[in-house]
N, C-alpha and C positions, 0 to 999 in steps of 0.2 A: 500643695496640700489639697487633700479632697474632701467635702461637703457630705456627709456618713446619716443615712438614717438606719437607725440598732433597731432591730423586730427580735420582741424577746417576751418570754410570758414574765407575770409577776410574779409565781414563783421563785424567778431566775435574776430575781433584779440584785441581787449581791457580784453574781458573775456580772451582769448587766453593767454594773457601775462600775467593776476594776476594770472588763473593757474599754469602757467609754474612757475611765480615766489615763487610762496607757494611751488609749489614742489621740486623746486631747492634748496631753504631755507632749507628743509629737507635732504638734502644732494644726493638727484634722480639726474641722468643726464638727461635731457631732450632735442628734436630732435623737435626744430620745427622753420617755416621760416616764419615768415608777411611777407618775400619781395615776395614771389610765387605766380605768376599771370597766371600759369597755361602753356601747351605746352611743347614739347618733351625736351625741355633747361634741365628743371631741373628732368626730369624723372628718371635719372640713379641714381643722387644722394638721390630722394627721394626712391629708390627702395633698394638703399645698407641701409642707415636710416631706413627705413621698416622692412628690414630681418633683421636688429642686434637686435632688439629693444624689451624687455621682456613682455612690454606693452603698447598693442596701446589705448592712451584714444581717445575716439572722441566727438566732443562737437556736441551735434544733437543741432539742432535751425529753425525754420521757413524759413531758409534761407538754412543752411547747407542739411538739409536732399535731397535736389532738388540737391545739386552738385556732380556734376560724380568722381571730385577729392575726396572727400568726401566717396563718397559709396566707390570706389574701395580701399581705406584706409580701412574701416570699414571691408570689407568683408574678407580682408588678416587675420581683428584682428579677427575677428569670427571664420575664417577658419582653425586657426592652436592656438585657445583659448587663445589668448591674449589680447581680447576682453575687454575692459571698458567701456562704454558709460554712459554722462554726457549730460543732460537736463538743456538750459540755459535757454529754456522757458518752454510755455505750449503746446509746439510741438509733433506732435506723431512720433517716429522713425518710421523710412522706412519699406516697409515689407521686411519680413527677420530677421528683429532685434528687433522684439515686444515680442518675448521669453528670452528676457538677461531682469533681472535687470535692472534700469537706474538710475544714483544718479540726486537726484533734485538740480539743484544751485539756486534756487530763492525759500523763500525768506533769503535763507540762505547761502551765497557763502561760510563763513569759516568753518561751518558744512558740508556742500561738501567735502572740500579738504579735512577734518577729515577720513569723508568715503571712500575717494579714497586713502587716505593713509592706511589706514585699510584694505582694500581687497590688494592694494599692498604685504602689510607686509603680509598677512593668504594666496596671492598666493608664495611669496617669500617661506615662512614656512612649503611652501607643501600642502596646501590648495588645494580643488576643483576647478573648473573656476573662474575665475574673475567677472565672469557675475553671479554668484551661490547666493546662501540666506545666509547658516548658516556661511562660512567661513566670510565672511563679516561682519558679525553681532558680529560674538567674537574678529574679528580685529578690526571693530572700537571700539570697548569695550579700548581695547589696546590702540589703539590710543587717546582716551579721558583719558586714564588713562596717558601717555606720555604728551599732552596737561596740563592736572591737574598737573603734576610734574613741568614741563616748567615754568606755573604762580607763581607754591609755590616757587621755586628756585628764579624767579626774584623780587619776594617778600623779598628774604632771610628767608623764613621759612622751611630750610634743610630737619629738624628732618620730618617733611609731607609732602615735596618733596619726597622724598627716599620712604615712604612707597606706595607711588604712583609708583614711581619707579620701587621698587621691585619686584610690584605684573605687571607690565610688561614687566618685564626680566623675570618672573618665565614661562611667556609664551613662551618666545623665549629668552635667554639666550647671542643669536651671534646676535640679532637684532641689527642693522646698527644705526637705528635711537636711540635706549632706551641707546646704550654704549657711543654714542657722549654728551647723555644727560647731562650720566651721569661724563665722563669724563670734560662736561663743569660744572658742576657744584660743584666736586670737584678742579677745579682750579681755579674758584673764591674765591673758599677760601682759597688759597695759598698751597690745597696739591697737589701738583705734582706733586709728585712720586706714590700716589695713580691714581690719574688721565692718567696716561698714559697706566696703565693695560685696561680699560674702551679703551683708543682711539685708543689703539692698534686695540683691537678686532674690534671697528669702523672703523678704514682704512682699515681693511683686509677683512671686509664685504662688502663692496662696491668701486669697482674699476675707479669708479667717482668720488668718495669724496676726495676733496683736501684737505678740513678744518681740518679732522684730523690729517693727518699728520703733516698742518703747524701749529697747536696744537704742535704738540709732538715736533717741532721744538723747542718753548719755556723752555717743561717740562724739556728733555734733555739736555738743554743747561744750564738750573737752576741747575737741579744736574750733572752739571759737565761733563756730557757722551757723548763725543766728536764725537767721531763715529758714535753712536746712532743717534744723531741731524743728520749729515751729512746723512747718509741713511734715515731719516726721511724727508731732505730738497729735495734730491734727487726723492725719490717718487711723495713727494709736487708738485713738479718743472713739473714732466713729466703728471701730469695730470692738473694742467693745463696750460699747451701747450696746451695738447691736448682738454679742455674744449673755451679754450681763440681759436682756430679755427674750431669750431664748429658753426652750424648757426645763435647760439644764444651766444654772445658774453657779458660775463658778468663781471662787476665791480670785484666782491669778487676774480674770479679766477686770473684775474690781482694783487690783493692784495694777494694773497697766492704764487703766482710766484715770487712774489717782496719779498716776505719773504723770501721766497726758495732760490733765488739767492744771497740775501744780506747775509744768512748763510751760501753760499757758497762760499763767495769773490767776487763775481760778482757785482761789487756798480752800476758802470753806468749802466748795463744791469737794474739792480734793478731798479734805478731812472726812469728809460722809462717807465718799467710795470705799477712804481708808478704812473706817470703820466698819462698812459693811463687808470687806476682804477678810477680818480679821473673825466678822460674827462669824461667817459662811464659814472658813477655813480655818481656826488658832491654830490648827496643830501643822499646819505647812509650812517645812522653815524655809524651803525656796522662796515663798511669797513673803513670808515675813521680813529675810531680808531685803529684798526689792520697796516693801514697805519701807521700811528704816532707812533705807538709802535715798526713800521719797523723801520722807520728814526732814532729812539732814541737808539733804543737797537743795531740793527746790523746796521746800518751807520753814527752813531754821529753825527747827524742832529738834535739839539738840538731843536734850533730855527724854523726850519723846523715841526719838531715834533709839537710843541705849537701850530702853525699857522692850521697844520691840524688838529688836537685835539678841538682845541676849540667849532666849531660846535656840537661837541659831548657835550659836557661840558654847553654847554649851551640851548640840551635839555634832558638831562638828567635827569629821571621822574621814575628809579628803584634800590630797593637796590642792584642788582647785578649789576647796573652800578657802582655805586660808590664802592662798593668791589673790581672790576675788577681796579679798581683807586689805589684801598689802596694794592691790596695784588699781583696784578700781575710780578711775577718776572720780564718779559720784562722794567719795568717799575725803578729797580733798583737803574740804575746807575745815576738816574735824579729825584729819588724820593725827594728825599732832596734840590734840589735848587728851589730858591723862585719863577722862574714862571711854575715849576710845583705847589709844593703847592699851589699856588695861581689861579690855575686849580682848582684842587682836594679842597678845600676851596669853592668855586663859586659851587663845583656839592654838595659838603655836605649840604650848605645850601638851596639846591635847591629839594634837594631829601628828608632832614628831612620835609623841610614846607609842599610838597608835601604828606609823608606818613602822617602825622600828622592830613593831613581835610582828 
């Protein structure tokens, strides 16, 4: 996974944030501020952000191309080929930048983000620029092929997940995004001891990605591997800190530190994080239930559990949601009492009616 600074006017900060959050989703760490209103205040720290940053996208627009924060972003990413730029109109980029490549986002925003994850992964991969034709063109190949596995897993159709899969890990092997995939979708189905070869290789590829670790949290702890878990929560924990004080402060990294912490005996520390995952984000049912599988599994907050779970539960609309119901070990020591089942009942018959039209 790669370390992303977004140069984008405030104008554009609606596009700006479903960017950022597609790429987050993907396990990127991403560096960008809506609160920035320009002047020497925030210079230093957009300049340390700037030089860490593997890849600078920049969002050109009718608005952005005319701003000086703007270019001077764009020209750093040019300058030292870090360069991505992303078209959110029918704007022409600046002179200077009419020789790079530009992905289109309209009329297509999540076919963009495919494309920028693709030239990501083929520059990660050792690719030529960012800004280049062919690398691009066989990463997002990759990436639709990662996308294609994605749908068939949350279908619950494995056996054509995986051959989707396969054929892009055969491209890249250590890919950050194809090992998480693939680690999540061997743990829907309750293997995981399989699962955590895949999440490993995913934590160690990307020194942002929290999820997998606090994956390996779970796998660990289901087989038993006490130490393993503990250095897994530990990892978990220090990234995000480090994500949870960063510009862009988000739900899931709260829910992963609450994890992290509650496996490591830290309950009230947990409880805070929980709380603050739930302020930032209610309406995320992903994080909601990773929450509720915190409260249940490592803090015995039964009741707790239920109350945040439910949301989940009632919209749950995929067969890997309700897998993640039936088979996830977190889910254990509560599997059997009547107002879980009576969750997990509510998402069966919600999910069968669902695949059924």
């Amino acid at each position: 996974m790669a370390q992303i600074f977004l140069s984008y006017s405030r104008t554009d900060a609606d596009s700006a944030k479903a960017i950022a959050t597609a790429l987050m989703e993907s396990g990127h760490s991403v560096w960008w501020d809506k609160h920035i209103s320009g002047g020497s205040k925030f210079a230093a720290e957009i300049e340390r952000a700037l030089g860490a940053a593997e890849v600078v996208i920049v969002l050109w627009s009718k608005i952005s191309v005319s701003s000086p924060w703007v270019l001077d972003e764009a020209a750093e990413g040019r300058d030292t080929d870090r360069l991505l730029p992303i078209a959110l109109d029918d704007c022409k980029p600046p002179l200077g930048f009419r020789q790079f490549q530009t992905i289109a986002a309209q009329p297509n925003v999540d076919g963009a983000v495919n494309e920028v994850l693709g030239a990501i992964a083929a520059r990660l991969a050792g690719g030529a620029s960012l800004a280049g034709h062919e690398p691009g063109r066989v990463a997002s190949h990759e990436a639709s092929q990662l996308a294609a596995a994605r749908r068939l897993g949350e279908e619950g159709r494995f056996e054509a997940a995986w051959r989707e899969l396969d054929a892009a890990l055969r491209i890249d092997s250590d890919a950050a995004e194809g090992n998480s995939l693939a680690g999540w979708m061997l743990y829907v189905q309750g293997r995981t001891a399989e699962a955590t070869v895949y999440l490993e290789r995913a934590a160690a590829a990307s020194k942002g990605d929290y999820h997998s670790p606090a994956m390996l949290i779970s796998c660990y702890r289901a087989t038993s591997d006490d130490s393993a878990m503990k250095r897994s929560a530990a990892i978990a924990l220090a990234r995000a800190e480090h994500a949870a004080a960063s510009a862009l402060s988000k739900g899931a990294a709260f829910a992963s530190g609450a994890k992290a912490l509650a496996a490591l005996g830290h309950g009230e520390r947990a409880r805070k994080w929980l709380r603050k995952a739930l302020a930032l984000e209610p309406g995320s049912l992903p994080m909601r239930y990773d929450l509720a599988a915190t409260l249940a599994c490592y803090l015995g907050d039964v009741e707790a559990a239920m109350d945040v779970l439910e949301p989940f539960i009632e919209a749950a609309s995929k067969t890997s949601d309700l897998l993640l119901l039936e088979m996830d070990p977190d889910w254990k020591a509560v599997r059997d009492t009547r107002a879980f089942q009576a969750l997990v009942n509510r998402a069966r018959q919600r999910v069968r009616s669902l695949v059924a039209t």
